[in-house]
N, C-alpha and C positions, 0 to 999 in steps of 0.2 A: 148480708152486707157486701159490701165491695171494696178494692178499692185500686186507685186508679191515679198514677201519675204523668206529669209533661212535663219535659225540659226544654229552654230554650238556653241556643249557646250560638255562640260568632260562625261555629260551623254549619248549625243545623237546628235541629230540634228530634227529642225523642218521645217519644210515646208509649205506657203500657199499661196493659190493665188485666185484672183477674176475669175470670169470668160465674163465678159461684153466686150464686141468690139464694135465700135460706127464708124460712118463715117457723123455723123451729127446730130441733135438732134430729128431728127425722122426716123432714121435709127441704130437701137440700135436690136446687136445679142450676141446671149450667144455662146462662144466658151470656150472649156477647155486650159488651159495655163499650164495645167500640166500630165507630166506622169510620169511614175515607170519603170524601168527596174528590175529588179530581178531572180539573179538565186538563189535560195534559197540553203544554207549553202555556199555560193561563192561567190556574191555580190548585193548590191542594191542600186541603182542609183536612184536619183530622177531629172528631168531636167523640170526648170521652166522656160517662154517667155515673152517677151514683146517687142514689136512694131510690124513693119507691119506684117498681118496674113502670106500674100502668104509666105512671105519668110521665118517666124518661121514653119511655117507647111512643109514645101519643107526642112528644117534645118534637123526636127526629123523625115522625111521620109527616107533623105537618111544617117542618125546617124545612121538606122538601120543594113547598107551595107558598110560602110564607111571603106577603110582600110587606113591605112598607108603604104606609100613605105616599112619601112624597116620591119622585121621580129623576131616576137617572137625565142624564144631559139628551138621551135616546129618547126620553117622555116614558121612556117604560119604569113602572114600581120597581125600587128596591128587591132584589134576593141576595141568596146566598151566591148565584150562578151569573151574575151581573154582576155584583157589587165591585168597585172600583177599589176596596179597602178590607184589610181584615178588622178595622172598625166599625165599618158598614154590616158587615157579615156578622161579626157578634151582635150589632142589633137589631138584625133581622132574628138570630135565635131567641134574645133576651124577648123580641116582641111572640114568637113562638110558646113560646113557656108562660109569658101573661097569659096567650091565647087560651090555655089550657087550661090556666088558673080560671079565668072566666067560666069558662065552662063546666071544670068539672070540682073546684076546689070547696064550692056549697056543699054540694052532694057528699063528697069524702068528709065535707065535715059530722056531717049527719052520720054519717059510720065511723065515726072518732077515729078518721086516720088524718093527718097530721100532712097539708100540701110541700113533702120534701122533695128536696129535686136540685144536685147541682153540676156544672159540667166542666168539664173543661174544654176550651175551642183552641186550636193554633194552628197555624199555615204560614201561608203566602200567595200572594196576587200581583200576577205580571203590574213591574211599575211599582212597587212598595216594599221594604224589606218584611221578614218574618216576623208576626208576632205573636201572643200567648196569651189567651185572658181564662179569668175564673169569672165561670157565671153563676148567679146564686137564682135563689128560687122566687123572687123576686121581678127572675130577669136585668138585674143591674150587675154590673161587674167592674173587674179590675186586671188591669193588667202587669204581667212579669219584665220585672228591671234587672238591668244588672246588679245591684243590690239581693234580689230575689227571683233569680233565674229560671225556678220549678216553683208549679202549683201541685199539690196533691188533695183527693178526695178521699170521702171513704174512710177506711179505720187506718188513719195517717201515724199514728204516732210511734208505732213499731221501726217504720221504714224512713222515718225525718232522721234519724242521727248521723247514716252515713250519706245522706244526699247532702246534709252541712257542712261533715268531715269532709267530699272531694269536690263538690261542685263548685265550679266558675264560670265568668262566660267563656274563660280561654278552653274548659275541657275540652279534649277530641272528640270526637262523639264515638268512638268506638267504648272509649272510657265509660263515657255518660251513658250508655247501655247497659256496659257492664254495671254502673254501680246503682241503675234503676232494676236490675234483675237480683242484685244484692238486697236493696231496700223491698222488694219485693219477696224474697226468699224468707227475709227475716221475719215478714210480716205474716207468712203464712207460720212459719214454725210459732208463732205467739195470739196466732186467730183463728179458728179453725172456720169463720163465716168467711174468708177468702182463701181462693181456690185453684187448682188446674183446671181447666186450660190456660196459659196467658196467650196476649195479643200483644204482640211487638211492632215495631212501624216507626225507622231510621226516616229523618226526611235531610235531604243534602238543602244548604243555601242556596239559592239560584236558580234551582233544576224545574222548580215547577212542575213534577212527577218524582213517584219514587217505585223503585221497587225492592228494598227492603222491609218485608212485610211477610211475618212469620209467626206461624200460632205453635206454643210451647205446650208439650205435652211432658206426662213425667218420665216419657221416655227419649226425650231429645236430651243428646248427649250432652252438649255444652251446659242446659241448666244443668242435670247430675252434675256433674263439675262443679259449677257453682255449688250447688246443696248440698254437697261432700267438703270440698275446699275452704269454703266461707268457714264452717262451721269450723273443721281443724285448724284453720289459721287460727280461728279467733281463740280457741284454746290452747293453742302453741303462744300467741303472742299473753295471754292470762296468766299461764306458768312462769312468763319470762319476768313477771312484774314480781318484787321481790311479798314477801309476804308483812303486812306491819308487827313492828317488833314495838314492845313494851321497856324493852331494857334499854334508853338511849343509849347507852354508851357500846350496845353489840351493834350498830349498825349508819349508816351515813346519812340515812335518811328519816331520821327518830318519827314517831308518830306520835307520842306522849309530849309534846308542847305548848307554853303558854301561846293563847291568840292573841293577835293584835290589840282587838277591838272589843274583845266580850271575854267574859269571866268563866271558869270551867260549873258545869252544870252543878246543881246545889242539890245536895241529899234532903228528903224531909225522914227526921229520924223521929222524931216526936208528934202525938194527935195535935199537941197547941201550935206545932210551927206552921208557917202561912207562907205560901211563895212568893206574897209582894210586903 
């Protein structure tokens, strides 16, 4: 498994992902989930994976050649490397991943594997601001609002609580690094199918190149920090919460209270009594 998040914010956009693939618990390989397209002063794409290898790898082989039927204002087909839009460009991939589907998604059926596959694309392209889409395996997709800033793949639910708790569009993106290295932290201490190495990759608003792009190993110092830190805070701030007390009247914050709106749970003490 993997797993794999993007942020997009007023600053910038962030990017990261594990890099661990597993096919059983003593069969565990490191594959990268992520890469960079980039023309510098023109645009820079980043496209993140997750689910089955053959077909995200067969995905971002042929994303490199991938056209569209119709044609730019140039008469030249649609790519990634023309496209005038990060719209355009996710549906040159979305059309990339049918392609695949076409071809190979009979046959894995035949071998009862199951056509998984989804990505995440975001950038920017001289002429348009930054955007962020989730593409499914389908090839259709959706894109990140300010409402819903990050997408994530992969084994998401370890690492959603604290991308809820800080994210906005206004976060710094130093911030929003920090707190996708957290939600990633978490998720490895709660999954052992994600993994070291990670792939990090800061992209500034405007720049149209980046060079914050840095692969975490478990001896880079900063994460240590994180996966020491994280963890003590979060049991510094556990202790600080008071423990619930039974006795209302020893404490301010009783836990033994009538609800609002529903009655306290009902004991069955006898075989004839019935819950409804």
């Amino acid at each position: 498994m993997t797993y794999c998040v993007g942020i997009k914010l007023n600053a910038g956009l962030v990017f990261l992902s594990d890099s661990r693939t597993n096919a059983g618990v003593d069969h565990i390989s490191t594959f990268r989930k992520m890469i960079v397209y980039e023309k510098p002063g023109d645009r820079t794409m980043v496209l993140l994976s997750a689910g089955n290898l053959s077909i995200s790898q067969s995905v971002r082989e042929i994303l490199q050649v991938e056209e569209l039927k119709e044609r730019n204002e140039s008469g030249q087909p649609i790519t990634i490397w023309n496209a005038t839009s990060m719209f355009d460009a996710a549906r040159v991939l979305g059309s990339a991943v049918r392609h695949v589907y076409d071809r190979d998604a009979e046959s894995l059926k035949h071998a009862g594997v199951d056509f998984n596959v989804t990505f995440i694309f975001g950038g920017q392209i001289k002429g348009e601001a930054m955007r962020l889409f989730l593409v499914y395996s389908a090839g259709n997709f959706i894109e990140a609002t300010n409402e819903t800033p990050y997408f994530q793949i992969g084994e998401s639910k370890y690492g959603k609580p604290v991308l809820d708790r800080v994210l906005t569009p206004d976060t710094p993106l130093q911030e929003a690094a920090k707190c996708a290295l957290v939600s990633m932290d978490s998720t490895m201490k709660s999954n052992l199918s994600v993994g070291l190495p990670l792939d990090l990759v800061v992209y500034e608003a405007g720049r149209l190149q980046t060079d914050k792009i840095v692969c975490i190993d478990a001896e880079n110092p900063y994460y240590r920090m994180i996966h020491s830190g994280w963890g003590q805070k979060l049991r510094e701030v556990f202790d600080s919460l008071e423990d619930p007390v039974w006795d209302d009247a020893a404490t301010e914050h009783p836990l033994k209270m009538p609800a609002a709106r529903h009655e306290v749970l009902r004991k069955i003490t006898t075989p004839q009594e019935r819950l409804i």
